[in-house]
N, C-alpha and C positions, 0 to 999 in steps of 0.2 A: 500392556501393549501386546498385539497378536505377533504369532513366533512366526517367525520370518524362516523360510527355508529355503530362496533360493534367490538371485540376484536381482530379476525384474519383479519377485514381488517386494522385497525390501526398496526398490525404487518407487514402484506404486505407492506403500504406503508414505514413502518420504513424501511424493508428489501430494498424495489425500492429506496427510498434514501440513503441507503449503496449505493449500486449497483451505484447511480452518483456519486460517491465520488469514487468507485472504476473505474471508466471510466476514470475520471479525473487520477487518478494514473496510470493509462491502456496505455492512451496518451502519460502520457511522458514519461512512460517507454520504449515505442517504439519510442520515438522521441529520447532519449537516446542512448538505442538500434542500430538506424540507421546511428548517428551520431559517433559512435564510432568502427562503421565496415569499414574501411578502409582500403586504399592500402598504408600505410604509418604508417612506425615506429613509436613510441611513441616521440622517441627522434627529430625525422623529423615535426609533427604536430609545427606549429607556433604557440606564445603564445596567440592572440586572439582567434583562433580555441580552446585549453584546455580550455582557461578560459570558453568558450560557454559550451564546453561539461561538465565540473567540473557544470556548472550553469545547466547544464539539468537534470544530477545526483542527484546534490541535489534539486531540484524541484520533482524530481519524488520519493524520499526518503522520503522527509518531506511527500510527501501526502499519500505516504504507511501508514506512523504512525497514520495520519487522519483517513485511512479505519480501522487502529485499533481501536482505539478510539469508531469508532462507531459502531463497532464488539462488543465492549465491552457495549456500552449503550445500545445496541438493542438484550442485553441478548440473542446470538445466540450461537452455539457452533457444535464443529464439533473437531474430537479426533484430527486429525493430526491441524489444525487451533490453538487449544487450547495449545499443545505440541511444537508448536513457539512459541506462545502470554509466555508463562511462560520462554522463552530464555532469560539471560542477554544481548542479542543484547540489546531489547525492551528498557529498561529506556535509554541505548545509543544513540537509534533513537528518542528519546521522546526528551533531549537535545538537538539533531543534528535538530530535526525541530523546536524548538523553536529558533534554531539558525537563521535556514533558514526566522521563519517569523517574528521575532521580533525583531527589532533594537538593534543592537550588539555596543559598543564602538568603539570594536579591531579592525582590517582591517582582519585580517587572520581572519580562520575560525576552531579555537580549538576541538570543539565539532564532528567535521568531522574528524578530526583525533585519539581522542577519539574514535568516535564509529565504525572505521576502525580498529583500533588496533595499535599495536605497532610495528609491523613485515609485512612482504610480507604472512606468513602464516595467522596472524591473521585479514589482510585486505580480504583475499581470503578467510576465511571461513563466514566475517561479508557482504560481496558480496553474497556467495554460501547462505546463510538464508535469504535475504531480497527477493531474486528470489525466492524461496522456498516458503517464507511468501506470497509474491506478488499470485505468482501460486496457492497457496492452498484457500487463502481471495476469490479470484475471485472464484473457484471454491465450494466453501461453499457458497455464494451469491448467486452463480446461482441456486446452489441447494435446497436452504430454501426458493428462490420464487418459484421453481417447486414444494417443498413439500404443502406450501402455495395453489398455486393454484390446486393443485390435490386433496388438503382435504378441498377444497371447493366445489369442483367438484363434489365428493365423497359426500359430506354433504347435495349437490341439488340431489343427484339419480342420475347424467347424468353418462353416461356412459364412461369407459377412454380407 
């Protein structure tokens, strides 16, 4: 790790190491994404193909909850960011990825149904937030390294 010597650059790099953690969730949300745009019914998909894509979903879920996580260590904040993070999705996704990465007994997978909900409405709105979450995380990261490096900018005289 590079030697940190003074307050906003140890926040910088907190922020750039969000920022890899949100890349990593970036990936497989678009590998998710791409594997589930298709010309074929749900009911037509063969069960190795679901299982892949069930397995890309929740990969890319579990690491959403990561970018939170270190949303929240890296004391960053942002109104609409913060207005998710406070959603009872949140502790749903916080099980659902310990499901993901911590050796389970069971074979199924509870906690994914859990934080789906119980109904086609309540899987569709636990969908509709994590995209939202997803969308808003990235975009508060990008923002608090451009505020970062502009009120450093700002702090040397250079010009912006």
């Amino acid at each position: 790790m590079a030697s940190v010597s003074n307050p906003e650059q140890e926040r910088f790099f907190a922020v750039m190491a969000l920022h890899n953690y949100f890349l990593n969730a970036d990936f497989l949300r678009d590998l998710f994404m791409k594997r589930i745009k298709r010309n074929q019914s749900p009911s037509d998909v063969n069960p190795v193909t679901a299982m892949d894509d069930l397995i890309a979903m929740s990969l890319w879920y579990a690491t959403v909850y990561v970018v939170m996580e270190g949303w929240r260590e890296a004391k960053l904040s942002d109104p609409e960011v913060d207005e998710l993070l406070a959603d009872r999705h949140v502790e749903r996704l916080r099980r659902f990825r310990n499901q993901v990465f911590h050796y389970q007994r069971a074979y199924d997978n509870p906690k994914l149904l859990e934080f789906l909900g119980a109904d086609d409405a309540d899987a569709h709105a636990a969908t509709d937030w994590i995209k939202r979450t997803h969308k808003a995380l990235g975009r508060a990261i990008q923002q608090a390294a451009e505020d970062i490096l502009r009120s450093e900018r700002d702090a040397d005289g250079a010009p912006t």
